[in-house]
FIVEXLO-300318 format. One record per residue (C-alpha): residue number from 0; residue in three letters; z, x, y. Coordinates in Angstrom, 2 decimals, decimal comma. Layout:
<node><nr>NUM</nr><rest>ala</rest><w>Z</w><u>X</u><v>Y</v></node>
...
This chain:
<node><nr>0</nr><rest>unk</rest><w>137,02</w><u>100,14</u><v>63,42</v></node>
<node><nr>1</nr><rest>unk</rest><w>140,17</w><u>102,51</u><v>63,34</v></node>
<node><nr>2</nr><rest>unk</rest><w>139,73</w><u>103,36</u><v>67,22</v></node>
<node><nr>3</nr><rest>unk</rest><w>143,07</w><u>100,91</u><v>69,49</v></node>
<node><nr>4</nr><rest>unk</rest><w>142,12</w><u>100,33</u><v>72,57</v></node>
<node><nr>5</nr><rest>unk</rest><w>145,01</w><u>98,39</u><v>73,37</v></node>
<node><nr>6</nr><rest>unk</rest><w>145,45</w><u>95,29</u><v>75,34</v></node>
<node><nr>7</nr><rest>unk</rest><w>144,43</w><u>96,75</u><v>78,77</v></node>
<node><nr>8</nr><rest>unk</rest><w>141,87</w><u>99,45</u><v>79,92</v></node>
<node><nr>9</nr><rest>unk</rest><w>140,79</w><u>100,82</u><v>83,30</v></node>
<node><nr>10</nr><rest>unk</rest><w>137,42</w><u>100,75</u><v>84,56</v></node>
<node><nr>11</nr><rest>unk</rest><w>136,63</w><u>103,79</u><v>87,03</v></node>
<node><nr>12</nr><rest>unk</rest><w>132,86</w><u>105,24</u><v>87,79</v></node>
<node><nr>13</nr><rest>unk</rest><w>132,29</w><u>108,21</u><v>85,81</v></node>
<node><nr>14</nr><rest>unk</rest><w>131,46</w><u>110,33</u><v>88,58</v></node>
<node><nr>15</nr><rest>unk</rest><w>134,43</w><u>109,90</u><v>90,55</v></node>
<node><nr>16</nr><rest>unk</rest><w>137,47</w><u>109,67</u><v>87,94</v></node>
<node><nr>17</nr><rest>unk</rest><w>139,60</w><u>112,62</u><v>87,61</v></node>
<node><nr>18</nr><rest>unk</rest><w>141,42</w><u>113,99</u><v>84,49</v></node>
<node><nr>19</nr><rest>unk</rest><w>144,69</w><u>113,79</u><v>86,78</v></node>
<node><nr>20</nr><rest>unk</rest><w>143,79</w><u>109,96</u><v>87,29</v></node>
<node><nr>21</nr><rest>unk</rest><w>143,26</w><u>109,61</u><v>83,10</v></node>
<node><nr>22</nr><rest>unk</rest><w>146,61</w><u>110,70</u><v>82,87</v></node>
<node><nr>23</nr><rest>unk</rest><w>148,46</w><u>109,02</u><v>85,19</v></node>
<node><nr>24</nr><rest>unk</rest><w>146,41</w><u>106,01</u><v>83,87</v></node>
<node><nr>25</nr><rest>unk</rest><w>148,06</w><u>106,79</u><v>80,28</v></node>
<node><nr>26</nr><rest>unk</rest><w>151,22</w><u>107,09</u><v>81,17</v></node>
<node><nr>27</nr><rest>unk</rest><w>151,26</w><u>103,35</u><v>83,29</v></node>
<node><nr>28</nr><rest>unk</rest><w>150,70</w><u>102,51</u><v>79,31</v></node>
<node><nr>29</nr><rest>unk</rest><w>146,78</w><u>101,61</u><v>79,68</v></node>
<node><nr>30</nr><rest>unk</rest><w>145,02</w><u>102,02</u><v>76,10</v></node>
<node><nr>31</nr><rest>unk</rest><w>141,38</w><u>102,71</u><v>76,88</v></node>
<node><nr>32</nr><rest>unk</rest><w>139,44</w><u>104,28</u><v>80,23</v></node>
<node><nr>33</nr><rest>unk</rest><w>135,58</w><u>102,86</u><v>80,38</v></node>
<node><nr>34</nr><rest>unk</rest><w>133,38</w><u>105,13</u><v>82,58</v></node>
<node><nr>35</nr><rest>unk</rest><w>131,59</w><u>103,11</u><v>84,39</v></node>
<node><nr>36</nr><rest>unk</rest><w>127,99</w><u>102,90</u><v>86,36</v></node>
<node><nr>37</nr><rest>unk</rest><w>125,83</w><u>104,40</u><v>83,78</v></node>
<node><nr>38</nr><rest>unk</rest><w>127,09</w><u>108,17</u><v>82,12</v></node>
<node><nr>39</nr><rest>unk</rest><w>124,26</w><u>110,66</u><v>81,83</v></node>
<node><nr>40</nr><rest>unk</rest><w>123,56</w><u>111,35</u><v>78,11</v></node>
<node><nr>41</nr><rest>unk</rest><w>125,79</w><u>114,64</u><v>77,52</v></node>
<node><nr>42</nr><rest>unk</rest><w>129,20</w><u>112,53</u><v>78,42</v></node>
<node><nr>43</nr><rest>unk</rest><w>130,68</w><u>115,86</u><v>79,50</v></node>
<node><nr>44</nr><rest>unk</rest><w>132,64</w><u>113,38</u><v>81,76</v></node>
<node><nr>45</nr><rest>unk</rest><w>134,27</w><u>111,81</u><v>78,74</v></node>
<node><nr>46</nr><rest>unk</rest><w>135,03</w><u>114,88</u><v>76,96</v></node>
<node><nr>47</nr><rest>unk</rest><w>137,63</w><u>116,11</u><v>79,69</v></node>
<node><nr>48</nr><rest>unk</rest><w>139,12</w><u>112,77</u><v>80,41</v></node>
<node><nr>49</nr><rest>unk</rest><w>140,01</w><u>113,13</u><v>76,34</v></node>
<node><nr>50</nr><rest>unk</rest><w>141,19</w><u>116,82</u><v>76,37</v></node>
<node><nr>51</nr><rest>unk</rest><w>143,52</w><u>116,10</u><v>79,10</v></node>
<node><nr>52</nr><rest>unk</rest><w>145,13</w><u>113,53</u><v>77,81</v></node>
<node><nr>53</nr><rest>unk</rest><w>146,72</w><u>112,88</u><v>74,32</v></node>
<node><nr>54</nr><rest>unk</rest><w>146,40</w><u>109,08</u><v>72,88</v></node>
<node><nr>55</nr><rest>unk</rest><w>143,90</w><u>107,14</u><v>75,20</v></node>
<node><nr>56</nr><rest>unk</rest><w>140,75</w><u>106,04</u><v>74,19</v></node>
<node><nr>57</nr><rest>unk</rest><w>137,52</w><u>106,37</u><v>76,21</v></node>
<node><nr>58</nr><rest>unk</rest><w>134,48</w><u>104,41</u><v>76,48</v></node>
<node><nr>59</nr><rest>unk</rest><w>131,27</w><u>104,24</u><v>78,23</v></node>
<node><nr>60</nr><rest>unk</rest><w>130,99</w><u>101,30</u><v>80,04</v></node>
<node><nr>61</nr><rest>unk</rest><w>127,58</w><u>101,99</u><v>79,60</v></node>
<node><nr>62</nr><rest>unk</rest><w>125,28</w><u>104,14</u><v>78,38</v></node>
<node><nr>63</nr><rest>unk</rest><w>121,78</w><u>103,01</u><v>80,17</v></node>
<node><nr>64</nr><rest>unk</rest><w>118,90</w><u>103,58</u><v>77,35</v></node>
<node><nr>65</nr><rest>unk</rest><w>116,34</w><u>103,87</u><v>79,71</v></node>
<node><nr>66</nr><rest>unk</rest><w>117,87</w><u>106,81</u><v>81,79</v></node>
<node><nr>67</nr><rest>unk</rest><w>119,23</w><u>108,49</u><v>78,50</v></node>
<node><nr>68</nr><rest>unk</rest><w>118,06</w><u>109,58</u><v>75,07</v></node>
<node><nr>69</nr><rest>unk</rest><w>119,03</w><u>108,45</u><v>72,24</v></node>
<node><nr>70</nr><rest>unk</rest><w>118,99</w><u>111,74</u><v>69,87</v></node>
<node><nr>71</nr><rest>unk</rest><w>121,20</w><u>113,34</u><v>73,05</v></node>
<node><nr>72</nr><rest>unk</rest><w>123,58</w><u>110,86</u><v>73,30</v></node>
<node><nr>73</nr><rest>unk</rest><w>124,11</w><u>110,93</u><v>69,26</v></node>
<node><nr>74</nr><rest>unk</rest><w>124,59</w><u>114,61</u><v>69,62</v></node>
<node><nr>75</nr><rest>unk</rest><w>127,13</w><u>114,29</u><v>72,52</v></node>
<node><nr>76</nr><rest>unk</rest><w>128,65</w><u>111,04</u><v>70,18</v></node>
<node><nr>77</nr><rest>unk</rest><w>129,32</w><u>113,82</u><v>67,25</v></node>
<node><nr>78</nr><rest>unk</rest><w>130,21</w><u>116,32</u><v>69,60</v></node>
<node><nr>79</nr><rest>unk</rest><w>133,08</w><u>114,59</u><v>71,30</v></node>
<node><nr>80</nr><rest>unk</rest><w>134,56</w><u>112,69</u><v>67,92</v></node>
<node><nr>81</nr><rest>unk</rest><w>134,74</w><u>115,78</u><v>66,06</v></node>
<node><nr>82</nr><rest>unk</rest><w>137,26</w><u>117,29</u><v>68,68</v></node>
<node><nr>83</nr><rest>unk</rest><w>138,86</w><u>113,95</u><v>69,07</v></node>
<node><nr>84</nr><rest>unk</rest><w>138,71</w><u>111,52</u><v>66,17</v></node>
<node><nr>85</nr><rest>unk</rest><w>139,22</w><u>108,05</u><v>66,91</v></node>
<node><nr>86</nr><rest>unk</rest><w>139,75</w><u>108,48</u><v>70,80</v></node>
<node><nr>87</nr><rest>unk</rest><w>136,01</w><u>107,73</u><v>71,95</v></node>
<node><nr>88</nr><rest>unk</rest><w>133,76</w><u>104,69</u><v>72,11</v></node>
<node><nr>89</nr><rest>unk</rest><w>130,13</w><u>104,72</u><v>72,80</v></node>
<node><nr>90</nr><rest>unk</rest><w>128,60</w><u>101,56</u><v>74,97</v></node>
<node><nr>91</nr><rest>unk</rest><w>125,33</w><u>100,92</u><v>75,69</v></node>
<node><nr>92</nr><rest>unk</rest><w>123,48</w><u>98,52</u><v>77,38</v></node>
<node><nr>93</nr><rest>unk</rest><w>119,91</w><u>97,72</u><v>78,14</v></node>
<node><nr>94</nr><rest>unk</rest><w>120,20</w><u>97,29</u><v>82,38</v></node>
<node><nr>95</nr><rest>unk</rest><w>118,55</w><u>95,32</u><v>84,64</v></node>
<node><nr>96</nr><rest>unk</rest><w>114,94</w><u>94,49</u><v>85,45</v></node>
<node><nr>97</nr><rest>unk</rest><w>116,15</w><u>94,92</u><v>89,09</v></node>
<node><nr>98</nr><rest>unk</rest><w>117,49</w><u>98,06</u><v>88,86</v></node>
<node><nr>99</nr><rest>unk</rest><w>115,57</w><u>100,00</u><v>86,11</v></node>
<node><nr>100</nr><rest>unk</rest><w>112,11</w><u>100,02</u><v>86,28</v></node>
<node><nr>101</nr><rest>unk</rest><w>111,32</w><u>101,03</u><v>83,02</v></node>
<node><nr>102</nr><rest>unk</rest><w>112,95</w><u>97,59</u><v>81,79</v></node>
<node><nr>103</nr><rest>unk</rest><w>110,50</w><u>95,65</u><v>79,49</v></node>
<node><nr>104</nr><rest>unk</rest><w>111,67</w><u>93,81</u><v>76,17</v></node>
<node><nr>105</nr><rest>unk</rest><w>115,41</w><u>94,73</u><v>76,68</v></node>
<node><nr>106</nr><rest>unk</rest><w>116,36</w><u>93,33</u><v>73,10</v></node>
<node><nr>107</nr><rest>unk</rest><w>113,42</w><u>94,76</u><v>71,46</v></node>
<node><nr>108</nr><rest>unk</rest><w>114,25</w><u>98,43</u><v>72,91</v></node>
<node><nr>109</nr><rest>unk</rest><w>118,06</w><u>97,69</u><v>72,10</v></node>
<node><nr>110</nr><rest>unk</rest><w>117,12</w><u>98,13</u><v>68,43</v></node>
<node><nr>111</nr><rest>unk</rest><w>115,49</w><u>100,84</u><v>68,80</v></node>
<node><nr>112</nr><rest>unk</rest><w>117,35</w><u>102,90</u><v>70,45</v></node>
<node><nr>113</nr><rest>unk</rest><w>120,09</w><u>101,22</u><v>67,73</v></node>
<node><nr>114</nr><rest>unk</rest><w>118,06</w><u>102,50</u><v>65,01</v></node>
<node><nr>115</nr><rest>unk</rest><w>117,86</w><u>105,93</u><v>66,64</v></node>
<node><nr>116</nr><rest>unk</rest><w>121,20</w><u>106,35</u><v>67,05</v></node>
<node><nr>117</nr><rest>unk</rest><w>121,98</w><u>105,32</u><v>63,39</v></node>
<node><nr>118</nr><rest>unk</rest><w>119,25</w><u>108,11</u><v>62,52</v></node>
<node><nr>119</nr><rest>unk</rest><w>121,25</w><u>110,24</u><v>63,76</v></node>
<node><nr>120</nr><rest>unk</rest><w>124,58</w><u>109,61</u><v>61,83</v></node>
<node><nr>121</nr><rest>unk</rest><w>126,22</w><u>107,38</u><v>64,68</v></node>
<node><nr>122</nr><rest>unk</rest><w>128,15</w><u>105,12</u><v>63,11</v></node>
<node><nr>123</nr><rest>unk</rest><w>127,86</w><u>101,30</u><v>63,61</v></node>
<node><nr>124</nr><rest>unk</rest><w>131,42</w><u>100,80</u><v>64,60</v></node>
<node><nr>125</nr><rest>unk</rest><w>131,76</w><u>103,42</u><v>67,08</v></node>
<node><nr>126</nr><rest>unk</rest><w>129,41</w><u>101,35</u><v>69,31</v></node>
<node><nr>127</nr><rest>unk</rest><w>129,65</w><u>98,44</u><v>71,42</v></node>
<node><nr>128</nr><rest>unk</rest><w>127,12</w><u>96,80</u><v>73,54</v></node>
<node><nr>129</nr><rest>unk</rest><w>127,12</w><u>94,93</u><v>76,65</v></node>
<node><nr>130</nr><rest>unk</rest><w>126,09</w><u>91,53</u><v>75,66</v></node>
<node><nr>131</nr><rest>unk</rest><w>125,52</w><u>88,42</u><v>77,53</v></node>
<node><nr>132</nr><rest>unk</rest><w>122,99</w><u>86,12</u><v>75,91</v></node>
<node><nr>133</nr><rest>unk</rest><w>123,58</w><u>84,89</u><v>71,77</v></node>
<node><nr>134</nr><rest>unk</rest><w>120,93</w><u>87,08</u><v>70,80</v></node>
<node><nr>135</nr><rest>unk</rest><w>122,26</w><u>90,14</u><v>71,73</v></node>
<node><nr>136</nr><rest>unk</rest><w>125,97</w><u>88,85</u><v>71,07</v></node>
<node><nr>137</nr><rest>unk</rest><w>124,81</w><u>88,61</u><v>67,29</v></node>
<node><nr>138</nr><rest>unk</rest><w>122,72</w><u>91,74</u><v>67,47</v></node>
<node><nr>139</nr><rest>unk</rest><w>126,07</w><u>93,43</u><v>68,88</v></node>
<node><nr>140</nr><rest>unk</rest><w>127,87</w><u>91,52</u><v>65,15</v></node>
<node><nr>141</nr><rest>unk</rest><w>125,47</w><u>92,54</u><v>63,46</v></node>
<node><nr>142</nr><rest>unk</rest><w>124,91</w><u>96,25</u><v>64,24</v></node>
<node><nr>143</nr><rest>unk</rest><w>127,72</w><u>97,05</u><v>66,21</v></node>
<node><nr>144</nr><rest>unk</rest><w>131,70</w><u>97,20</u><v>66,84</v></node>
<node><nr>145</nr><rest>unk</rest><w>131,49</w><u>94,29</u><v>69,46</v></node>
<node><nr>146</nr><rest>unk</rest><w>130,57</w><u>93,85</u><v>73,19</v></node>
<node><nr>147</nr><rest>unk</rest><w>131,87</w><u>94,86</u><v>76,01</v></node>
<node><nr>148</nr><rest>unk</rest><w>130,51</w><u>92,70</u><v>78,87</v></node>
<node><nr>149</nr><rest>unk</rest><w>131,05</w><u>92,22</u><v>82,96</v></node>
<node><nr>150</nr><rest>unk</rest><w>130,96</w><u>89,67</u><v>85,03</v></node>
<node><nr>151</nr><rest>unk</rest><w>132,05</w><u>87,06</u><v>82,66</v></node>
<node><nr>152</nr><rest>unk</rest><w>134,88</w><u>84,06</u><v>82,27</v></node>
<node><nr>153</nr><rest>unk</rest><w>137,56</w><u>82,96</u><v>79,47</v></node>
<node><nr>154</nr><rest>unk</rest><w>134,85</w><u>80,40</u><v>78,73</v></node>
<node><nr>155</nr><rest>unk</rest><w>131,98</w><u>82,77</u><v>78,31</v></node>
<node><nr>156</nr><rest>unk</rest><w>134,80</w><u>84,88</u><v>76,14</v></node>
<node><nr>157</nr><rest>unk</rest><w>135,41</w><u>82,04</u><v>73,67</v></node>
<node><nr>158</nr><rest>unk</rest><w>131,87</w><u>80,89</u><v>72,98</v></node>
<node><nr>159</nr><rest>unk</rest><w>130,92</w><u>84,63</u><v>72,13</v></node>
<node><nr>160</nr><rest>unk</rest><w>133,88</w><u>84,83</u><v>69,84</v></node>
<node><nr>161</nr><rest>unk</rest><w>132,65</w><u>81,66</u><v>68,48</v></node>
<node><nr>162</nr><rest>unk</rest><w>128,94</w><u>83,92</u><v>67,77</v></node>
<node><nr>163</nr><rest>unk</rest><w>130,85</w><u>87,24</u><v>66,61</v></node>
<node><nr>164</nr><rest>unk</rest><w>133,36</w><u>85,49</u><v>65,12</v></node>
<node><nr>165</nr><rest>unk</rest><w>137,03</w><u>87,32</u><v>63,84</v></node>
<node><nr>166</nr><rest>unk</rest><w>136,75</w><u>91,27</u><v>63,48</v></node>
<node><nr>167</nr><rest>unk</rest><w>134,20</w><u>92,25</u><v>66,44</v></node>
<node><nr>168</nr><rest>unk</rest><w>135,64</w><u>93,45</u><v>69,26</v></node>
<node><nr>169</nr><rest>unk</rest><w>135,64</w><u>91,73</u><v>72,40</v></node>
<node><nr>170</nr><rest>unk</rest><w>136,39</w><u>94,29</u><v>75,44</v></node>
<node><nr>171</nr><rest>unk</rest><w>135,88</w><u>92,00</u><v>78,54</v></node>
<node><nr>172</nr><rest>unk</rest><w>135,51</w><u>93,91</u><v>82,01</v></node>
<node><nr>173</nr><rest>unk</rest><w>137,72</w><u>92,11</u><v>84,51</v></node>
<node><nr>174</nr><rest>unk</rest><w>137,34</w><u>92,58</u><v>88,39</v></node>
<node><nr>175</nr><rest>unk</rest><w>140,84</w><u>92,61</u><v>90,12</v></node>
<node><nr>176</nr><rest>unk</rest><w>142,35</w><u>92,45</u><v>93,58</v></node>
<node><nr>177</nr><rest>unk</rest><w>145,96</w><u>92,40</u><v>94,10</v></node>
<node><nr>178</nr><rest>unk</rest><w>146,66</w><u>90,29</u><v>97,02</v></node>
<node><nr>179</nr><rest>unk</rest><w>148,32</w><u>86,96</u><v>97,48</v></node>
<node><nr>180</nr><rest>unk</rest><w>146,32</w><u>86,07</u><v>100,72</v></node>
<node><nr>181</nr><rest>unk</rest><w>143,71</w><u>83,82</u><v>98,90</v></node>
<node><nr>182</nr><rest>unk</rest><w>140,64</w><u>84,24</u><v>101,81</v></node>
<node><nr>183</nr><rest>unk</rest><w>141,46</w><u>87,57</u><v>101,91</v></node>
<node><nr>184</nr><rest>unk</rest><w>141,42</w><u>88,26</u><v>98,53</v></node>
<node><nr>185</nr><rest>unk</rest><w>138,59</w><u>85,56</u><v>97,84</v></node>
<node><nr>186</nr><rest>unk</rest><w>136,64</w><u>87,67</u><v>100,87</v></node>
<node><nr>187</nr><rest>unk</rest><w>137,16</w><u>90,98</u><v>98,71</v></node>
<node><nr>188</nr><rest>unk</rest><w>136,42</w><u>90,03</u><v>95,56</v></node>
<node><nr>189</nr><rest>unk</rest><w>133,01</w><u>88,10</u><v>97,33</v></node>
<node><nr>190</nr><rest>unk</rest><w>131,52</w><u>91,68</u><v>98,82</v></node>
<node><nr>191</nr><rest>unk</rest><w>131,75</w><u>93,13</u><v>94,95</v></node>
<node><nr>192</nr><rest>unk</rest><w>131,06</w><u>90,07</u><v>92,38</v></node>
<node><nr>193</nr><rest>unk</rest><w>128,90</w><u>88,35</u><v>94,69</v></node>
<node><nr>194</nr><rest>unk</rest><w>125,61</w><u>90,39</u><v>94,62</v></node>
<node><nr>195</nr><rest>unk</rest><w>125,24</w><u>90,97</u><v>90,84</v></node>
<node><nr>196</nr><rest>unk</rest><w>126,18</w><u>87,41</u><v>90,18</v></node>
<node><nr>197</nr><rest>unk</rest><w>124,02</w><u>85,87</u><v>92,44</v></node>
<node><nr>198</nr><rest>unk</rest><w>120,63</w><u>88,41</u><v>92,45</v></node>
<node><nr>199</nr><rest>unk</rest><w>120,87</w><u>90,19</u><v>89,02</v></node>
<node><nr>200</nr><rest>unk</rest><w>119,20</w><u>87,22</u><v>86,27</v></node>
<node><nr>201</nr><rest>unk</rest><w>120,89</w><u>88,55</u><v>83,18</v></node>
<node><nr>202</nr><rest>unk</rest><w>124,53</w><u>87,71</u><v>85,17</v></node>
<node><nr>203</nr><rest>unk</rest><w>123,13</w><u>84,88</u><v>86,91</v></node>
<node><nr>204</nr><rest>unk</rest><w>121,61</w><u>83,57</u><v>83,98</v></node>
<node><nr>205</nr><rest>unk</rest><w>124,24</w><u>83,91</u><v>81,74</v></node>
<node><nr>206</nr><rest>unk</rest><w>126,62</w><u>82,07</u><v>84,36</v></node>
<node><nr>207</nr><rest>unk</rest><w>124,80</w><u>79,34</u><v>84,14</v></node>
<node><nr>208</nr><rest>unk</rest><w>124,69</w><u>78,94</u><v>80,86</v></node>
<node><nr>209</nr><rest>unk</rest><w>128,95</w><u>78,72</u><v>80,75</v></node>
<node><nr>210</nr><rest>unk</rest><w>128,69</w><u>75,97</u><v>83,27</v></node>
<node><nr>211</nr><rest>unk</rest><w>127,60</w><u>77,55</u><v>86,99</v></node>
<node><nr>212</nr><rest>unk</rest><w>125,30</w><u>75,62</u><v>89,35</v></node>
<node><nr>213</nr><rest>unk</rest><w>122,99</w><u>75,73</u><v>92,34</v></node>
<node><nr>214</nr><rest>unk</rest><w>125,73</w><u>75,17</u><v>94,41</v></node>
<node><nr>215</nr><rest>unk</rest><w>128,13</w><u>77,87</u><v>92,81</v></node>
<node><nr>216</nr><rest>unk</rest><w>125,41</w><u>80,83</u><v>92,47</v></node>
<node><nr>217</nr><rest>unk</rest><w>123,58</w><u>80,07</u><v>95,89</v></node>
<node><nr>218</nr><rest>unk</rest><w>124,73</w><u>82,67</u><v>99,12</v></node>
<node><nr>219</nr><rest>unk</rest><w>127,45</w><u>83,40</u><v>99,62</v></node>
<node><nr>220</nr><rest>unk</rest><w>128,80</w><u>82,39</u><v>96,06</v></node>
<node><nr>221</nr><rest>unk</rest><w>131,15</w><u>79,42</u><v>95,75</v></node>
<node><nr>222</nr><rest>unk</rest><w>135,07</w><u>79,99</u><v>95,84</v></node>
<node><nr>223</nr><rest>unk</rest><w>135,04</w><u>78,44</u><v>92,56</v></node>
<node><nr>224</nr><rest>unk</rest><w>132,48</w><u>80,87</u><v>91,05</v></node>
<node><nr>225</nr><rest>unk</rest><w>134,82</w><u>84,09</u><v>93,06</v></node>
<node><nr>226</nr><rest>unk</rest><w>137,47</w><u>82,52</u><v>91,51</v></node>
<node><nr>227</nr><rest>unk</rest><w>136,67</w><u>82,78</u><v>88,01</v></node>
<node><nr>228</nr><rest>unk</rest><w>135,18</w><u>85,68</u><v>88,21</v></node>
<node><nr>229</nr><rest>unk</rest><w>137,90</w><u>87,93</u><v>90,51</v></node>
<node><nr>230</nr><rest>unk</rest><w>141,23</w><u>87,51</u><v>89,08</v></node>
<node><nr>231</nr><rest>unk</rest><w>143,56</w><u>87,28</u><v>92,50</v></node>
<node><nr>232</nr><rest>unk</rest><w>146,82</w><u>87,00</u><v>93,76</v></node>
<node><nr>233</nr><rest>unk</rest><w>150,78</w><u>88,45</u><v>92,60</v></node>
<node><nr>234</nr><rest>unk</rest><w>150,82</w><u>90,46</u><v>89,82</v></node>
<node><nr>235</nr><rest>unk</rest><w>152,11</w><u>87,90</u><v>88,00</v></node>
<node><nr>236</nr><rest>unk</rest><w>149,80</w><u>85,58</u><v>88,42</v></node>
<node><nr>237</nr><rest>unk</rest><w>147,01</w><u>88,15</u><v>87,67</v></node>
<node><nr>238</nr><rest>unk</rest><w>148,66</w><u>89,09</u><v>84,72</v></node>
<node><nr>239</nr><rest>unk</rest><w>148,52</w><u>85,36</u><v>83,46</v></node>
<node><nr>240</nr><rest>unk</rest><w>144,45</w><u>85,50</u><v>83,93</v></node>
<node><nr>241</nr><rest>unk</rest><w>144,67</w><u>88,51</u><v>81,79</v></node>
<node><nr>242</nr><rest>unk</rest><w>146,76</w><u>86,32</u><v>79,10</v></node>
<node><nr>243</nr><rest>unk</rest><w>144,61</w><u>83,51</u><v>79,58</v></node>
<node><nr>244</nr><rest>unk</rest><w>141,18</w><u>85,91</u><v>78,67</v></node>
<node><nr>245</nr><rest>unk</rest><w>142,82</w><u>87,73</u><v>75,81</v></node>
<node><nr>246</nr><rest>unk</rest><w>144,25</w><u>83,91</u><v>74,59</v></node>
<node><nr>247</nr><rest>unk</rest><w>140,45</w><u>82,85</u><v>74,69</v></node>
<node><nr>248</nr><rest>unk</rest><w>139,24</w><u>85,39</u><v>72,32</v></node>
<node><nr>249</nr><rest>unk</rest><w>139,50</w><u>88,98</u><v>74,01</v></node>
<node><nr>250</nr><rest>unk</rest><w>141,11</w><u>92,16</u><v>72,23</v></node>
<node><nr>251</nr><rest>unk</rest><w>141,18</w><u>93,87</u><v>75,29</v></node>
<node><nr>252</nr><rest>unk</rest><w>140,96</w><u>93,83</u><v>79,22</v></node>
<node><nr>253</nr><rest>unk</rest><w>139,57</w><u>96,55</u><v>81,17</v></node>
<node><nr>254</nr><rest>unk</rest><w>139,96</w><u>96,03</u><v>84,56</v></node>
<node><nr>255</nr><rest>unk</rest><w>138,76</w><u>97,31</u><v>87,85</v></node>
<node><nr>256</nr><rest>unk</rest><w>140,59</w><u>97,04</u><v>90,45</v></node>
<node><nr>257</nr><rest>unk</rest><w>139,14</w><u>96,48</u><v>94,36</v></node>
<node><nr>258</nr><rest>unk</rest><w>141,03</w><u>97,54</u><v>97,44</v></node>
<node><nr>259</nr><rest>unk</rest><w>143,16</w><u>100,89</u><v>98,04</v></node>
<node><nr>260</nr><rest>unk</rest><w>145,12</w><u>102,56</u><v>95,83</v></node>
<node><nr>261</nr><rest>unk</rest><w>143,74</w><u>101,76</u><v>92,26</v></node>
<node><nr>262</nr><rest>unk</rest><w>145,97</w><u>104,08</u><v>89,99</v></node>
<node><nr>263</nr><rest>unk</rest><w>149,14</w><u>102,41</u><v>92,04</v></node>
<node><nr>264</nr><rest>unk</rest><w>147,23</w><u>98,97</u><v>91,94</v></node>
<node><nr>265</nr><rest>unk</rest><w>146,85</w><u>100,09</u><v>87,70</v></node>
<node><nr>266</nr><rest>unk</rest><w>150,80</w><u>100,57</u><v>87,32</v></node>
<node><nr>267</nr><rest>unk</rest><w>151,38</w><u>97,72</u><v>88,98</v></node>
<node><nr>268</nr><rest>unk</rest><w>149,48</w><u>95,68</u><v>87,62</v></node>
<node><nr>269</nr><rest>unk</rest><w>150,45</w><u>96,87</u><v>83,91</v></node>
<node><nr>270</nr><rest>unk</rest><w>154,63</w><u>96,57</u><v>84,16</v></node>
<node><nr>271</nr><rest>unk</rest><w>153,63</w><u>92,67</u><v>85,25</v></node>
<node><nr>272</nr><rest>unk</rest><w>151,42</w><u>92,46</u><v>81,90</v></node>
<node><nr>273</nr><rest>unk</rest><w>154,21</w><u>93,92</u><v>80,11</v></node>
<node><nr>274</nr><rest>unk</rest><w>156,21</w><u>91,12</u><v>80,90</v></node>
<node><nr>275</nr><rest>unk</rest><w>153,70</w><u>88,38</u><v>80,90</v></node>
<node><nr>276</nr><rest>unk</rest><w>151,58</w><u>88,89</u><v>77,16</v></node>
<node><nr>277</nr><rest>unk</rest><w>153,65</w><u>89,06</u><v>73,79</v></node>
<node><nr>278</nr><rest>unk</rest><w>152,97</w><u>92,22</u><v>72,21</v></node>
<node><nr>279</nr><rest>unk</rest><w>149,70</w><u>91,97</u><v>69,95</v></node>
């Protein structure tokens, strides 16, 4: 894959980033901006986040393929890489049975909608999936660039590079508050990790598969479970979670930050990583 995300990205929702924010988010030296909560299919979004700014990549973080075509997202794909050649990644994931209620056979449609977009002259390494389970980790080997999931640990990052193994990419979303008052910070992180993790079953199920009990994933979440999930504290010491994920087999760390100011929080954030994790 010729597309560098660089070590860090920035995870915003689609429908509320600005091209101002992209490139103020470029210039605080971020590689990659993942538009989050599900882009509709013609990623207009996408396409003005890249005109506006000069070297950063962007990404879905992700496509839903049961609210969006396949043939119109390949024709939005070509579209958008022919004006900006190595600058955009296309993720896709298949949802959740709690939230989408066309969801049926999420592996099975995967492939599908896989095949359709290969149809239609999307290459393979131009998309990345959000994978939990092994199955979809080696679908996401074996017909795509990598994975890019949420909601996950260092630990959950080394066993899937142990399924991808070297050259996929590994684009871990990271939930971040920047605050050294631990119940504070442990309360914020709780309102926004808490509710997937504990009431969504592919998070909660793939949490328990890295290690997470009864006692962790019952209301209202363990500290232990906010903990690993919601890097907290100086941005030092949140910097050293980010070296710890990208040590355990990440190429890359999108984050998204909770709590005001998330460009400032982004800057901030960033000169402590520049610091903290050798250049790769």
């Amino acid at each position: 894959m010729s597309i560098e995300p660089g070590t860090l990205g920035a995870h915003l929702r689609y429908s509320e980033v600005t091209p101002r924010q992209a490139v103020e988010i470029e210039r605080a030296g971020y590689g990659a901006l993942w538009l989050t909560i599900s882009p509709p299919a013609d990623l207009t979004v996408a396409e003005l986040i890249l005109d506006a700014t000069e070297r950063l990549v962007v990404g879905t973080a992700v496509v839903n393929i049961w609210t969006t075509q396949a043939r119109t997202v390949a024709a939005s794909y070509h579209r958008i890489v022919a004006a900006h050649p190595d600058r955009f990644v296309l993720g896709i994931g298949a949802g959740h049975r709690e939230t989408d209620p066309r969801y049926a056979s999420p592996y099975t449609a995967m492939v599908a909608y896989l095949d359709e977009l290969a149809a239609a002259g999307v290459p393979s390494d131009g998309v990345v999936l959000a994978a939990l389970g092994p199955r979809m980790l080696r679908l996401a080997r074996d017909r795509a660039a990598g994975t890019i999931p949420v909601l996950v640990t260092p630990e959950y990052i080394r066993r899937a590079r142990e399924i991808l193994g070297a050259a996929p990419l590994v684009l871990p979303g990271q939930m971040v508050v920047l605050d050294s008052d631990v119940e504070r910070a442990r309360a914020t992180g709780r309102a926004h990790a808490a509710p997937p993790a504990l009431h969504v079953a592919n998070y909660t199920a793939n949490l328990r598969r890295i290690g997470f009990t009864d006692a962790d994933l019952t209301e209202p979440g363990s500290d232990r479970l906010i903990d690993a999930l919601v890097l907290h504290g100086a941005p030092a010491t949140v910097a050293a979670g980010i070296r710890v994920a990208l040590e355990a087999g990440a190429n890359h760390v999108g984050l998204t930050v909770l709590g005001d100011d998330p460009i400032g929080t982004l800057r901030t954030i960033a000169d402590a990583v520049s610091r903290a994790v050798p250049p790769r």
